[in-house]
C-alpha positions in Angstrom: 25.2 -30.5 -29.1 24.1 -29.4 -32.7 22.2 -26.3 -31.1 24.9 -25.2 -29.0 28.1 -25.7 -32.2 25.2 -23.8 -34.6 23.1 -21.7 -32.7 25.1 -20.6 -29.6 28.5 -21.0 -30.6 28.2 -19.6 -33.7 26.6 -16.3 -32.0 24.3 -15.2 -35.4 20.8 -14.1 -35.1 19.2 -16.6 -37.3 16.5 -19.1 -36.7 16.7 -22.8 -36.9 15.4 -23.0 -40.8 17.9 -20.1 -41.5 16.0 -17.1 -41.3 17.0 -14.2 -40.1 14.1 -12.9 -37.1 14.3 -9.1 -37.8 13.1 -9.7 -41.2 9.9 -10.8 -40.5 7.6 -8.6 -41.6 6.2 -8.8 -38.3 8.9 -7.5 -36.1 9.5 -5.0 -38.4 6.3 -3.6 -38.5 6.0 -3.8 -34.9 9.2 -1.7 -34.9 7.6 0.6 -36.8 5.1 0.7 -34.6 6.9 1.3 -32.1 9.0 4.6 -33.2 5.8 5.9 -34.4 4.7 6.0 -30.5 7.5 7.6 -29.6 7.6 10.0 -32.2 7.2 13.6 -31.4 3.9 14.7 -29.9 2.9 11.4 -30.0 3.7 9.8 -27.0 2.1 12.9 -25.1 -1.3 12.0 -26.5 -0.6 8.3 -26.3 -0.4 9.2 -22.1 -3.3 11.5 -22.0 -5.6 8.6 -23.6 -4.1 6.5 -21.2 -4.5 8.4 -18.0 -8.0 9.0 -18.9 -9.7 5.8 -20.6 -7.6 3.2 -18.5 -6.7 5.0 -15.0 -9.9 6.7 -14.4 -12.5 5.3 -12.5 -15.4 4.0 -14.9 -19.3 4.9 -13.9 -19.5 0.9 -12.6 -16.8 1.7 -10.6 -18.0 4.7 -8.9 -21.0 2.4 -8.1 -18.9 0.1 -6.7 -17.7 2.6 -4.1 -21.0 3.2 -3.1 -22.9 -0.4 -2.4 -19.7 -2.6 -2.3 -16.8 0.1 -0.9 -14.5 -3.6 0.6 -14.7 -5.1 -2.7 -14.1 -1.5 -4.3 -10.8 -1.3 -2.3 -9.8 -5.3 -3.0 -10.2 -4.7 -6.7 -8.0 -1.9 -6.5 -4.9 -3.8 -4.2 -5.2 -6.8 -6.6 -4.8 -3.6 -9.5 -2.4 -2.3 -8.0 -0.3 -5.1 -7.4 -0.8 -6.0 -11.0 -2.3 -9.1 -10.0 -5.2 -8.6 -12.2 -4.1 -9.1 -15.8 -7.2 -9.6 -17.2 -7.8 -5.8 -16.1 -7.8 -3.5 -18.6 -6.7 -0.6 -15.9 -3.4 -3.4 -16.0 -2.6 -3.1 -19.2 -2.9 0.8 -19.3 -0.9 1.1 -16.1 1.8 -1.9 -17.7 1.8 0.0 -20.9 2.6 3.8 -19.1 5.2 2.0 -17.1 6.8 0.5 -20.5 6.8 3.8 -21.7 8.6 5.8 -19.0 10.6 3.2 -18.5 11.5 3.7 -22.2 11.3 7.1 -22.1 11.6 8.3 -18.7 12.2 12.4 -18.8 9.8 13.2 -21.8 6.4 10.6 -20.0 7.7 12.3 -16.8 7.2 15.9 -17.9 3.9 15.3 -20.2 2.4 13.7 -16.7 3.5 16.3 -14.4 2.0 18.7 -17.2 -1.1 16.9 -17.4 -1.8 16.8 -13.9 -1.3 20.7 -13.9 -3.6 21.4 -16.2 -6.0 19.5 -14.4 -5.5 21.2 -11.4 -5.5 24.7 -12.8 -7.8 24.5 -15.9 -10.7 22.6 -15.2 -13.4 23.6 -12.5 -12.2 21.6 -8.6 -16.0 20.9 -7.8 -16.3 19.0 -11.1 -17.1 15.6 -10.8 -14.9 14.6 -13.9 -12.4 17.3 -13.0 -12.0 15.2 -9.4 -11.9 12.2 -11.5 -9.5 13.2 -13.6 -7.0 14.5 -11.2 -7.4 10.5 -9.1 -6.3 9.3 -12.3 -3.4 11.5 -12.5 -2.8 10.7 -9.0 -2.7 7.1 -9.8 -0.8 7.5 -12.9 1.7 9.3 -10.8 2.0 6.5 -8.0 2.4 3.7 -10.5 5.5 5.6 -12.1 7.0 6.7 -8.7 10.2 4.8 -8.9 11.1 6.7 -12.5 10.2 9.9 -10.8 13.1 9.8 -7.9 15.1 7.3 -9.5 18.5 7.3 -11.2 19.7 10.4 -9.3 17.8 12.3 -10.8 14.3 14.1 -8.9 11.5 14.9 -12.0 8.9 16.1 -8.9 9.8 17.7 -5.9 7.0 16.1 -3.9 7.6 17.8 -1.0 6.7 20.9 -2.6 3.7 19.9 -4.3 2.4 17.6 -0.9 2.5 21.3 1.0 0.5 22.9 -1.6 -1.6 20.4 -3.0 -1.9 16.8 -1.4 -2.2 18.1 2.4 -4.9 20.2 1.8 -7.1 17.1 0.9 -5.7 14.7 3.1 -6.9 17.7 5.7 -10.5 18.1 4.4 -13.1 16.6 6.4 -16.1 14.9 4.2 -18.9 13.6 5.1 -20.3 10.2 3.9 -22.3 12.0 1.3 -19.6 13.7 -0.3 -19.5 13.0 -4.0 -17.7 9.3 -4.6 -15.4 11.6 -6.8 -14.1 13.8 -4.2 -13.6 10.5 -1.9 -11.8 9.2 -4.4 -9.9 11.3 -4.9 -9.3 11.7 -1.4 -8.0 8.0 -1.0 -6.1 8.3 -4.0 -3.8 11.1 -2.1 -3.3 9.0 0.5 -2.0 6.2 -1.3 0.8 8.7 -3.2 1.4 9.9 -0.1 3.0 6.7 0.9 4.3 5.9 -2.5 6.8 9.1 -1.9 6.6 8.8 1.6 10.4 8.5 1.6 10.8 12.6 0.1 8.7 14.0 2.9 11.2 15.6 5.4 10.5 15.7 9.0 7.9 18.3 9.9 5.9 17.1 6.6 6.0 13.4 7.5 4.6 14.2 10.9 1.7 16.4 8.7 1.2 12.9 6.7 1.3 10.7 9.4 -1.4 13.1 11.9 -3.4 14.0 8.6 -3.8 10.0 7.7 -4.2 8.6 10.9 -7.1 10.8 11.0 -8.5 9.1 8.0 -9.0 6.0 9.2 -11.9 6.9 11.1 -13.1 9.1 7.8 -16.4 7.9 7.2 -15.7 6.8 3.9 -14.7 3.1 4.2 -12.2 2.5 1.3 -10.2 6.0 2.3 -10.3 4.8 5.9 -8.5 1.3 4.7 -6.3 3.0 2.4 -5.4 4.8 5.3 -5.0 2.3 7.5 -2.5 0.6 5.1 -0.7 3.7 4.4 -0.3 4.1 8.7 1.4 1.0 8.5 4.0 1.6 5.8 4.8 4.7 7.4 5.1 3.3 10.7 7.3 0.2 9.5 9.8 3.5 7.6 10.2 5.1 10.7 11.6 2.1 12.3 14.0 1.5 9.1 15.3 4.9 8.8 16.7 5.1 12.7 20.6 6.0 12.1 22.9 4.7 14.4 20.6 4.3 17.4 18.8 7.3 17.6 15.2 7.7 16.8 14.5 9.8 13.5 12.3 12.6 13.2 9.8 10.6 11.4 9.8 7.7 14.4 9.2 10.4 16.9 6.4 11.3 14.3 5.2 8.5 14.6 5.3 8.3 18.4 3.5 11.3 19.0 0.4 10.2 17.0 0.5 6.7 17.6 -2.4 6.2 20.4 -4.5 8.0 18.1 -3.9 6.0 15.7 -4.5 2.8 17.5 -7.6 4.1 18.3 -8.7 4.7 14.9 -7.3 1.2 13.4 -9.4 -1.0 16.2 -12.3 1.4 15.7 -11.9 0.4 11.8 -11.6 -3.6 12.5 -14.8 -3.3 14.1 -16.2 -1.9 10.6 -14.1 -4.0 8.5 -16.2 -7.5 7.1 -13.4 -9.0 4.8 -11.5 -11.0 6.0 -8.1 -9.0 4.0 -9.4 -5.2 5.2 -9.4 -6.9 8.9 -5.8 -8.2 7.9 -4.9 -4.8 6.6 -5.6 -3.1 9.5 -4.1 -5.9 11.9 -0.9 -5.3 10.4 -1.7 -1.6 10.9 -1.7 -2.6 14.3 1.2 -4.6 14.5 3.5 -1.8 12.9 2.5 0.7 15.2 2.6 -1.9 18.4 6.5 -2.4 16.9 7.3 1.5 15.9 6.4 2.1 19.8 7.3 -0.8 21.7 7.2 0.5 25.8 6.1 3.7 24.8 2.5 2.1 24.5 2.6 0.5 28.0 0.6 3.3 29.9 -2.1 1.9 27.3 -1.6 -1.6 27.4 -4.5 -2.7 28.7 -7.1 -0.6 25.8 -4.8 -2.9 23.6 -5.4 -5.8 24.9 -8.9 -5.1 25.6 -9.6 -5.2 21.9 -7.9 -8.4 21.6 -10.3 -11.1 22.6 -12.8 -9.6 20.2 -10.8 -10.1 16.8 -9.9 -13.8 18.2 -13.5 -14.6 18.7 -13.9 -13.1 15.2 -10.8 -14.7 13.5 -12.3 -18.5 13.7 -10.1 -20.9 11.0 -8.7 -17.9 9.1 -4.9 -18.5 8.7 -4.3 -14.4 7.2 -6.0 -13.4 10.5 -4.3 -15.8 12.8 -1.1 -14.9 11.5 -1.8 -11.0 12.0 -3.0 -12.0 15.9 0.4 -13.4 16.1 2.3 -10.7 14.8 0.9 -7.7 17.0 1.1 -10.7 20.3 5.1 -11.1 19.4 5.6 -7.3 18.7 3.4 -6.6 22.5 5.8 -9.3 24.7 8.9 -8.6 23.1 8.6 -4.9 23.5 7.0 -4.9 26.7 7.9 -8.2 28.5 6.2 -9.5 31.0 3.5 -7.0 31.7 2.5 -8.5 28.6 2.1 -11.9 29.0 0.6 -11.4 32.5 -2.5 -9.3 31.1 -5.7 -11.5 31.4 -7.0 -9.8 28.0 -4.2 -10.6 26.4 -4.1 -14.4 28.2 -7.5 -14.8 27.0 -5.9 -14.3 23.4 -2.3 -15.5 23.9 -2.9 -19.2 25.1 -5.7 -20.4 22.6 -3.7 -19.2 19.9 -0.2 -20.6 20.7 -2.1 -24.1 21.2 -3.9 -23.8 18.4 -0.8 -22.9 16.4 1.2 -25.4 18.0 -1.1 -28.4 17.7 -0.2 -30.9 15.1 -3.5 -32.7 15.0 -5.3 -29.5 13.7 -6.2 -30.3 10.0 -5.3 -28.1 7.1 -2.9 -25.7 9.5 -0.6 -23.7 7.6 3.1 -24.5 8.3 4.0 -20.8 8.7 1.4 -20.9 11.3 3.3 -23.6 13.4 6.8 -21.6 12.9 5.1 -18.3 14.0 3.3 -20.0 17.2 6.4 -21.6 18.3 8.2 -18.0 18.2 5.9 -16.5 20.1 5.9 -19.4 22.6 9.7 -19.0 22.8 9.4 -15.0 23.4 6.5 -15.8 26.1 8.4 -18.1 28.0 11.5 -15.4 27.8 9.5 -12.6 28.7 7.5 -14.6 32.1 8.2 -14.0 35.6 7.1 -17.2 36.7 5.7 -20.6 34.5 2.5 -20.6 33.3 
């Protein structure tokens, strides 16, 4: 009650001994501090050292690529989603957010700068000027909100994926391509689906072929990133039908889409971990859900590759769930065609009583809740009881 008469009621900005917080020496020289980064000139070289001492791939890194190219591309989701604080490529990229956050128009022109005179200045079969231009890459994906946001377009990404990002989704390298050209590489597929929402029709379809095509690339952590990227696009196609009619970029999608299945179970088989084989699962799923009965004259290739990944699944709840997922997306789209395919049977009924048992030890709840909704869409979907 004293607090909230003194302290709250009384609306002041002092501490409980009396004190007033913004003159401690400390905040104000961290206020200082402060202006002085975002003084003129400053801020551009703050972003440059930032871009290339905490974005850029480090030599241990590169390594990594090479002898350990699953972990390579784990290291980099758990970056990306900032789930790595320990990182220091999380504090650059937490720091460059702050920044254009702060100062959105000046970090957004001194990055589309940088990334220019990258492109232009320094020699393209360079190993650093390769590195340099994935860090810019990823600099640019981690600020992608800022850069469309607000009303207010800072890159026209649909020009600069014409002239500059298709062309290396496009390239075909082999497995001994430099680590920096594959890198760089990946790297362009994962803005790619950052800004996938700016591509307009006839470039989305370019994307979507271009990437699908990467999956099978030979290099393993650009064939995942790919994979992951197939399945954002596919899930955007299905969000951005207007009133009923399929857009541009789900007929995109359509059109490529056997392909592409193709590719992703072709990458499962590659794929040790268990989260790249949930990756590309949910791959799978999207595209099983972007298509629905369009996929039935190749129904049974799907479900031939089904038995497989259950046999390889064994008590992993991320996998299991992904099995589920692509099994509900099959029978409601197709129905009972579906649930009377032995392939898929051979899948369908171990893992509904497997979900559905309540003696199993350790089963995850949302296991239970998915198994019984894909018993409920089974028993809609059959002709006769089974």
């Amino acid at each position: 009650e004293e607090w909230d008469q003194g302290g709250a009621a009384g609306g002041n900005d002092e501490s409980s001994d009396g004190s007033n917080p913004n003159n401690d020496p400390a905040v104000i020289a961290a206020r200082e501090t402060v202006t002085a980064l975002l003084a003129e000139g400053t801020i551009e070289r703050l972003i440059e050292c930032i871009v290339g001492k905490f974005l850029m791939l480090h030599p241990d890194e590169v390594e990594e690529w090479e002898s350990d190219p699953e972990g390579r591309y784990e290291t980099d989701l758990a970056e990306e989603a900032m789930l790595d604080a320990a990182s220091p490529r999380h504090c650059g990229g937490a720091l460059l957010m702050t920044l254009m956050n702060v100062e959105t128009d000046r970090v957004a022109k001194t990055l589309l700068d940088l990334t220019q005179r990258v492109f232009q200045q320094l020699p393209q079969d360079d190993v650093n000027s390769m590195l340099s231009r994935e860090a810019c890459y990823r600099a640019l994906e981690l600020c992608h909100n800022s850069m469309i946001a607000k009303g207010k377009r800072r890159l026209n990404f649909s020009e600069w994926f014409q002239a500059e990002l298709l062309p290396i989704l496009q390239t075909e390298l082999a497995e001994n391509s430099p680590v920096a050209m594959r890198a760089m590489q990946a790297r362009a597929v994962t803005l790619t689906q950052a800004y996938a929402c700016s591509l307009k029709g006839e470039e989305f379809d370019a994307a979507f072929q271009s990437i699908a095509k990467l999956m099978a690339a030979p290099d393993l952590v650009t064939a995942l990133c790919a994979s992951r990227c197939i399945d954002y696009l596919a899930i955007l196609s299905v969000q951005e039908r207007e009133s009923g009619e399929d857009s541009p970029q789900l007929l995109a999608v359509r059109s490529h889409s056997v392909f592409a299945l193709g590719n992703a179970f072709a990458l499962a088989n590659r794929a040790e971990s268990e989260e790249c084989l949930r990756v590309i699962l949910m791959c799978v799923s999207a595209l099983v859900e972007a298509n629905g009965v369009y996929l039935e004259p190749v129904l049974q290739a799907i479900a031939e590759q089904l038995p497989p990944l259950w046999e390889r699944a064994g008590d992993s709840v991320p996998i299991h769930s992904c099995l589920l997922s692509v099994l509900t997306h099959l029978i409601m789209k197709m129905g009972y065609s579906t649930v009377e395919n032995s392939h898929v049977q051979a899948v369908l009924f171990p893992l509904l009583d497997y979900c559905t048992d309540i003696n199993v030890v350790n089963r995850a709840e949302t296991l239970l809740e998915d198994g019984l909704r894909l018993w409920l869409v089974t028993l809609l979907s059959s002709r006769v009881a089974t």
